[in-house]
Each structure stands twice: as C-alpha cells, then as structure tokens.
Residue, then its C-alpha position, 0 to 999 in steps of 0.5 A: x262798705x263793711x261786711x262782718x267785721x272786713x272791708x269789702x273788695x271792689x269784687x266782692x262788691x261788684x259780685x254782690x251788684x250782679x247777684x242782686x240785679x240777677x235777682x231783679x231779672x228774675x223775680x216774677x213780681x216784686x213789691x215796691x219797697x223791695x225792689x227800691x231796697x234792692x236798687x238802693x243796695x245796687x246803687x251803694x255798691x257801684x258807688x263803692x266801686x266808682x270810689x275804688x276805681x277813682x282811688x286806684x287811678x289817683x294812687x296809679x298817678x301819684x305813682x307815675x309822677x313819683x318814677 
C-alpha cells in the first residue's frame, strides 16, 4: 500500500480499516458498487496488516535464533 509517495504503516492502515467500516455502520443506504468498493478497500488493508504482522513475527524469530 502506497499512500502520496510513503509507505503506509500497519496503523495508519488499520485506522483507515476503522474509519471505512465506521462509514459502513452509519450509512443509511448505500449502493452496491459502493459498498463493494469499500469492502475491497477494507479487505486490502487487512491484507496489508496480516502481512506486516507475519513479517514482524519472522524478523521476532530470526532474531531469537540469532541471541
């Protein structure tokens, strides 16, 4: 995820998740190529944040193994 020329953290990522899904909740009707774009955008940053968690957990290992 590139966002204006920077790298996205993992809580900027998980913020924007949050401020979509709250979106969802509160929209009083929505059509349906909006909400799909919007649970795409959700699912792509979860994605994102599984793969920096998987990252920090191999790096937490290698590092272990390392000490």
């Amino acid at each position: 995820m590139v966002k204006a020329n920077k790298i996205m953290t993992y809580d900027e990522a998980i913020q924007q998740a949050e401020t979509i899904l709250k979106e969802l909740e509160q929209a009083e009707a929505l059509s349906m190529e909006v909400y799909q774009q919007k649970a795409k955008q959700v699912k792509e940053l979860l994605q994102f944040c599984k793969q920096q968690i998987v990252k920090m957990e191999q790096e937490f290992i290698e590092n272990d193994a390392n000490a």
